[in-house]
Phi, psi and omega in degrees: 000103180298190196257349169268359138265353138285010152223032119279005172240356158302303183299295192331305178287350165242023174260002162273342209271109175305122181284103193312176178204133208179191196259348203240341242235105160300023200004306202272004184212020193047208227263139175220155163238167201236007174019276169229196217250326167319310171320019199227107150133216179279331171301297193298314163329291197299330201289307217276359195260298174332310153310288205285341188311306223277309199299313159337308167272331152306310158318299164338282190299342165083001189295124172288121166250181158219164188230120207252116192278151164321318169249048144094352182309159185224119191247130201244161163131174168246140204290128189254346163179173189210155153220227201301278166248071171194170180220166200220115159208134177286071204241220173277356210202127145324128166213127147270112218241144167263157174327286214287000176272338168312116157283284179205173183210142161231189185261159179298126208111290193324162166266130170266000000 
């Protein structure tokens, strides 16, 4: 079996493969998500390095936040790690947040 048949049988077997289907989901560049429309070009860029700046020092500091969900919930705890879209925070409870599930978060003290 040479190497251009293997990768025609390669395309097949995941040109078989069930397509999420959903509000987000791109074909031609796979699943990406979009939060807003600011999130595009160089502004979205300084937005997403400022995110990580702020979720980081927070990680460091071990700072107890809280986290105001879209429909008013609210997770208390400190963020133990993050990725593209989620936040893992350690609270009375492991809770994992989706991003896009965030209204805003502070720190504790603060008024929110």
């Amino acid at each position: 079996m040479g190497i251009s048949s293997l990768a025609a049988s390669r395309d097949e077997s995941t040109s078989r493969l069930p397509r999420p289907q959903g509000r987000n989901w791109r074909s031609q560049s796979g699943l990406q998500m979009q939060h807003s429309p600011a999130q595009n070009g160089a502004a979205g860029i300084e937005h997403r390095h400022a995110e990580l700046f702020y979720l980081q020092k927070q990680i460091y500091a071990q700072t107890p936040m809280v986290i105001v969900l879209q429909d008013g919930e609210r997770v208390e705890g400190c963020i133990e790690w993050y990725d593209r879209h989620t936040l893992k925070v350690r609270g009375k409870v492991k809770t994992l947040v989706y991003k896009s599930a965030i209204k805003y978060m502070f720190k504790v003290g603060d008024n929110g």
